[in-house]
N, C-alpha and C positions, 0 to 999 in steps of 0.2 A: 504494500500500500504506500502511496506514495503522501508524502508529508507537507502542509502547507508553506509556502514560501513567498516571500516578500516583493512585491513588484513596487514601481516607480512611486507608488503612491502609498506604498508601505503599507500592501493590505492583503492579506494572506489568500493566497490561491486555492482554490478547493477545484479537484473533478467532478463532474455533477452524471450522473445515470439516472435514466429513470425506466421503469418497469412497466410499461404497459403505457401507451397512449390513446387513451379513451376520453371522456370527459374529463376526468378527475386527473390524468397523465397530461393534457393539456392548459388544466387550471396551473397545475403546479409548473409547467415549461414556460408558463407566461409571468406568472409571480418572479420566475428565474429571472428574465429577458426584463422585466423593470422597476424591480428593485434600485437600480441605480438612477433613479428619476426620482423614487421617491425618498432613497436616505442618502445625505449627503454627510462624512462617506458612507458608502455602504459596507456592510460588516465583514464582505470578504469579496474576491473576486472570482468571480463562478464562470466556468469555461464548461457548456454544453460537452462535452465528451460521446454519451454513446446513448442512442435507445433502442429498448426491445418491442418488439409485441410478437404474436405468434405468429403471422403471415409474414413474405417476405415484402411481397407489395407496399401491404400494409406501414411496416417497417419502413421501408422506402421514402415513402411518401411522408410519415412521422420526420425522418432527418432531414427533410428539406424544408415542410415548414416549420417545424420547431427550432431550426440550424443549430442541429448536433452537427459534430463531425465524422461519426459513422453510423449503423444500424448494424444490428443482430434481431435474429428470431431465440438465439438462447439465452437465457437468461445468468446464466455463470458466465459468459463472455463479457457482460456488464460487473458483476460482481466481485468478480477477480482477479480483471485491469485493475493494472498497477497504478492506471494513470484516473482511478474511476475513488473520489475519497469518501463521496454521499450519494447513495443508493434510494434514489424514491422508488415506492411501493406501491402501484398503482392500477394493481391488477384487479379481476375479479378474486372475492375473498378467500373463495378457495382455495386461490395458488399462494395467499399470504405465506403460508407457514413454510416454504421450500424454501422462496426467497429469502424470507427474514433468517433463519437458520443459518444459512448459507453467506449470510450480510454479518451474523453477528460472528460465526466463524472465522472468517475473513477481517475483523478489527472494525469493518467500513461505520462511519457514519450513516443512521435510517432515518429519511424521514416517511412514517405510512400511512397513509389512508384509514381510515376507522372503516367499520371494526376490525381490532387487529387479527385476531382471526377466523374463522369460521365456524369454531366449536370450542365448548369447553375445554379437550384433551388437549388440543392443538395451543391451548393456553397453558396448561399445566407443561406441556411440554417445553413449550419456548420460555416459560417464567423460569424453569430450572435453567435456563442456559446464560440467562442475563445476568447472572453475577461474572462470568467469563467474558463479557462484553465488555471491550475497551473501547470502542466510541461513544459519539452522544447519540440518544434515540430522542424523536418525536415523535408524535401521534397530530395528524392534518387536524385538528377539534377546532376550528377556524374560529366557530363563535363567540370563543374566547377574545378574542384579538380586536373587538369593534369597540372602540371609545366606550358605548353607552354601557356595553358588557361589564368593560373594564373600571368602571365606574361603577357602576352597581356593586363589583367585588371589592373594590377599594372601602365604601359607605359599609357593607357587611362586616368587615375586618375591620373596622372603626365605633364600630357596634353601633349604628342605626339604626338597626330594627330592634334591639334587644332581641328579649331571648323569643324564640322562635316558635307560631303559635301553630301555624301550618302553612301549605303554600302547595302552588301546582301551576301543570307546564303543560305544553301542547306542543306538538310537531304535524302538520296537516296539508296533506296534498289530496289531487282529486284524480292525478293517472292511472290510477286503475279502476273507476268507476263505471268504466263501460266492460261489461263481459265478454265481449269481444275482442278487447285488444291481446295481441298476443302474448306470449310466454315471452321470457327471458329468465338470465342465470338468479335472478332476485326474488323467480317464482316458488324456488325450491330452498327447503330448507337444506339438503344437506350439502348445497354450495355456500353455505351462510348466508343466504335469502332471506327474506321476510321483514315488516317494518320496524318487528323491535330491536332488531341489529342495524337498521339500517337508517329508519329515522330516531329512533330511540336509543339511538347514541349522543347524538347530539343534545337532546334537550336533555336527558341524565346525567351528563355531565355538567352540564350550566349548573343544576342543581345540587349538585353534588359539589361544586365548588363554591357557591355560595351557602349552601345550608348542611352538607351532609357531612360524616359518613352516614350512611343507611347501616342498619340491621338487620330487615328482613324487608321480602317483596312477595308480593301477592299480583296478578293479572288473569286477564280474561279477552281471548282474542279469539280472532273469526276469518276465516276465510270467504270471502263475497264471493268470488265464480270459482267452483271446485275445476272448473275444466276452463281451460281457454284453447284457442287455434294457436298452431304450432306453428312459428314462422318459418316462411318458404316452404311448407307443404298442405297447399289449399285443401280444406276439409278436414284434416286432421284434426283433434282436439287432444290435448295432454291434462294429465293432472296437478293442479295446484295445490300444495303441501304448507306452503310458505304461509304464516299470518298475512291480511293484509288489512287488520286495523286491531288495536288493542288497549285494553287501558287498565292500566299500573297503577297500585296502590304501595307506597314505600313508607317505612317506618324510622326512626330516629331512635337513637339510645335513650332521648329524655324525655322519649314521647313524643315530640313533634311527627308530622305525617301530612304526607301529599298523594293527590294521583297526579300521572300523566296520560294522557292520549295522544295514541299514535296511528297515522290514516293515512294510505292510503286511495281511499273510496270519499274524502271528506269532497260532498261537492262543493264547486265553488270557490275552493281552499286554491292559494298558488303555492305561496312556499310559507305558509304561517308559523313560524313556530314562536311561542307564545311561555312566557311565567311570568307566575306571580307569588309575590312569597311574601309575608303577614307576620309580626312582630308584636311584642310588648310594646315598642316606643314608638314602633315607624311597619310602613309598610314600601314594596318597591314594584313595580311593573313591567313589561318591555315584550314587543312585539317585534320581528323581525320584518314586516311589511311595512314599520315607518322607523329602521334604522336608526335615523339622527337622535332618537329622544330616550330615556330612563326615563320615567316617570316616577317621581318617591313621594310618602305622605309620613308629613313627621307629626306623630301626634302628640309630643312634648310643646306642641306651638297653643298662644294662650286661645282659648276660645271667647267670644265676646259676641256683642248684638251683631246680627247677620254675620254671623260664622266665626268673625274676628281674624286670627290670620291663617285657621284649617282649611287643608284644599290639596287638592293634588297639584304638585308641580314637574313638569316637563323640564329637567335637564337638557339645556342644549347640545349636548359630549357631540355631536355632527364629528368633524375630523379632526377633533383635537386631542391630538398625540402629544406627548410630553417633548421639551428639546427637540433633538435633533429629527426625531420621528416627524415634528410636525410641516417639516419646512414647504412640502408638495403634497398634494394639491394644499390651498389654502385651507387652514385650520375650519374654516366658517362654509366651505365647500359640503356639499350634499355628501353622505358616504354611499358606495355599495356594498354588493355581494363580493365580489373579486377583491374589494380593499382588505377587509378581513382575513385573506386568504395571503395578499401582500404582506400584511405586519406579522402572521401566523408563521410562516417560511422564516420572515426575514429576524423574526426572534428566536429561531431553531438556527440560523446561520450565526447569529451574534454567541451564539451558546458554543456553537463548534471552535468560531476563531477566538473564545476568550478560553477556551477550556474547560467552562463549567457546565454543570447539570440543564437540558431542557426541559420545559415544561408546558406539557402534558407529557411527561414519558413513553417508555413502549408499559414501560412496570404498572402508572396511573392508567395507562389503556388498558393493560390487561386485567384490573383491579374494576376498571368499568364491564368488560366482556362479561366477567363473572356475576354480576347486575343483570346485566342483558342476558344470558343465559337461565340465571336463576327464574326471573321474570316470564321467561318460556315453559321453563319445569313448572312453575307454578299454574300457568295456563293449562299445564296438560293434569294436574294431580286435581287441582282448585282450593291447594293449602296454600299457608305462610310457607315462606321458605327462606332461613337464615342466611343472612350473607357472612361474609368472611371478613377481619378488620385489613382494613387497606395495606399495604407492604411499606 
């Protein structure tokens, strides 16, 4: 593996691979490619090196618009170049656990795609290997990364809310509302399909890091079309295995407790995901379809004739990043979906070039897997089911 080194601007070089160029393989080649617009400097200088996918075509075409400098279809040809220092993870979740394996063998820097892996085992198995792990790991948990988010965690860890009365979260889409849209790999559970791996990673985690650890999980999920048509073979229908809406009830050591729902089938819905979480002093809000805002209600404020000074206020957080984070786009600029995805990388690269711990780990990933799994077992028994305390 080859080691960072200092160029003109005295900023450590990293190889960059990435694993798969699908959505999520392109989100992250693009967060690569402008990072250096948005931090000035930027925490390292990243040199596109190789990408995989399974076709050669495919491949192909991935190196030319992403502008890697080569392609491969296999994936240890990315891994263990000498010249390759951070391995993104980008595949369907199935294949997570070869790669990762084989990334933590090899020393390389990860950063992956949630869920980290596909199944419980594939968790216990790769947890026992991270103490051998000499790079840094991330986990992509993007929603971490937006102003208002980070605002919200900041007023939590300040104690805001006081001690915590309950709270609950939403993840809500409507793509699979029609029974006829076709299958894919997210249809089946034992590719690690289904939404409470796959939207229900991300708002369990917001949670979990504003309010938790959890203790135990309780759910109830439902498959809407047991069968859909199987793409590019007209007529055919296959079996749907995968949850496609479910809703979590989670517990706290002190008693506190939320649900969350996750969908699927929600019509209507674009990309909602939604909490809210309720306090002795205060309470906090935050919807991902208006971004720019926190919403908090501090109930220590005095009350008087026509309300006095109680009410919900809207946080501006919009793109204000701390220092040097904030300099592009302007602070007072709209945010989006991709920005969060820009600060989330580019806080996993700052970690690489200083030498210290990232965070969300692969460890805090696979500490959430066990959530998201738990919450599946629960659906299939309709008991509690104890979680494990974090590592």
């Amino acid at each position: 593996m080859s080691r960072p080194t200092a160029d003109a601007a005295d900023l450590p070089t990293l190889g960059i691979g990435v694993l798969g160029y699908g959505f999520m393989g392109k989100v992250q080649t693009y967060a690569h490619r402008v990072i250096p617009f948005y931090y000035d400097p930027a925490p390292a200088r990243c040199v596109l090196k190789a990408v995989c996918t399974s076709r050669e075509a495919t491949a192909r075409a991935a190196q030319q618009s992403g502008g890697f400098q080569r392609f491969t279809t296999d994936p240890l040809e990315v891994i263990e170049a000498d010249d390759v220092d951070v391995v993104h993870v980008c595949t369907p979740n199935s294949q997570h656990f070869d790669a990762l394996a084989a990334a933590v063998k090899a020393g390389k820097h990860i950063y992956c795609d949630k869920p980290v892996t596909a199944n419980l085992e594939e968790a216990d198995r790769l947890s026992a290997m991270l103490p051998h792990h000499a790079g840094v790991s991330q986990v992509a948990l993007q929603y971490r990364f937006l102003p208002a988010t980070m605002r919200a965690r900041q007023l939590a860890e300040e104690g805001f809310l006081g001690r915590i009365t309950h709270f609950r979260g939403a993840y809500l889409h409507s793509g699979s509302v029609d029974p006829e849209r076709p299958v894919n790999w997210k249809s089946y559970a034992a590719s690690g399909g289904g939404v409470i791996r796959d939207l229900g990673s991300h708002v369990i985690d917001l949670l979990s890091w504003l309010v938790g650890p959890f203790v135990a999980v309780n759910c109830v999920s439902r498959v809407w079309a047991p069968r859909r048509p199987s793409p590019g073979e007209p007529g055919k229908m296959v079996t749907v295995d995968a949850e496609e809406a479910a809703a979590i009830m989670l517990r706290c050591a002190d008693g506190a407790f939320g649900t969350v729902e996750v969908s699927k089938i929600a019509t209507g819905a674009e990309d909602e995901l939604r909490f809210e979480v309720y306090g002795q002093h205060g309470a906090m809000r935050f919807n991902l379809m208006q971004p720019n805002y926190v919403e908090v209600y501090d109930g220590r404020l005095p009350e008087g004739d026509y309300g006095g000074r109680r009410g919900w206020q809207a946080i501006a957080a919009v793109q204000k990043y701390p220092g040097q984070d904030a300099k592009f786009a302007a602070p007072r600029c709209a945010v989006g979906w991709l920005r969060a995805h820009v600060h989330c990388l580019c806080s996993f690269l700052r970690a690489v070039a200083e030498g210290k711990p990232a965070h969300p780990s692969l460890a805090e990933g696979l500490y959430l897997q066990r959530i998201l799994e738990a919450a599946r077992l629960a659906a299939e028994t309709g008991a509690w089911v104890d979680l494990p305390k974090p590592a």
